[in-house]
Steps between C-alpha positions, in 0.01 A plus 500: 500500500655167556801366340595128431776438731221622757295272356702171532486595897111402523389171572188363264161451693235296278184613652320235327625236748697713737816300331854661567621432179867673577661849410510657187887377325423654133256696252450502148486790370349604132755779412259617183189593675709567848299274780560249721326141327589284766673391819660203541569331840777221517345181666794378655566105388795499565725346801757772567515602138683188385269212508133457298267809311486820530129624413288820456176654521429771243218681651385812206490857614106537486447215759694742774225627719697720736877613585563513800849613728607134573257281328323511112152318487377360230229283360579204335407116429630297295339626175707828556797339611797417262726246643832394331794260605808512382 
């Protein structure tokens, strides 16, 4: 059993390109079937939070190959991969 704060502990692996694409800083969560759709790792843009974009990669739930105790891989390109900027 794993629970979400443990979750936002793991750094994301894409095995596809052996890309660290950063650690795990939300989920989305679909409360009427009661699973996990996605996880979404913040990008960074930004210069000390002040200056530029913050981004995100939404990477869905069935593209996580393995859960690991300080790492989640996954397998992803960019067909799978959401981005958004805000």
């Amino acid at each position: 059993m794993c629970r979400a704060s443990d979750i936002r502990q793991k750094e994301i692996i894409n095995i596809t390109d052996g890309r660290r694409l950063g650690f795990v800083g939300d989920v989305e969560i679909n409360f009427e079937e009661g699973k996990i759709e996605s996880i979404i790792v913040p990008t960074g843009g930004r210069w000390f939070g002040l200056i530029g974009r913050d981004s995100e990669i939404v990477i869905p739930w069935d593209r996580v190959r393995r859960i690991g105790e300080d790492i989640i891989l996954v397998e992803v390109d960019e067909r799978f991969m959401r981005k958004y900027y805000e």
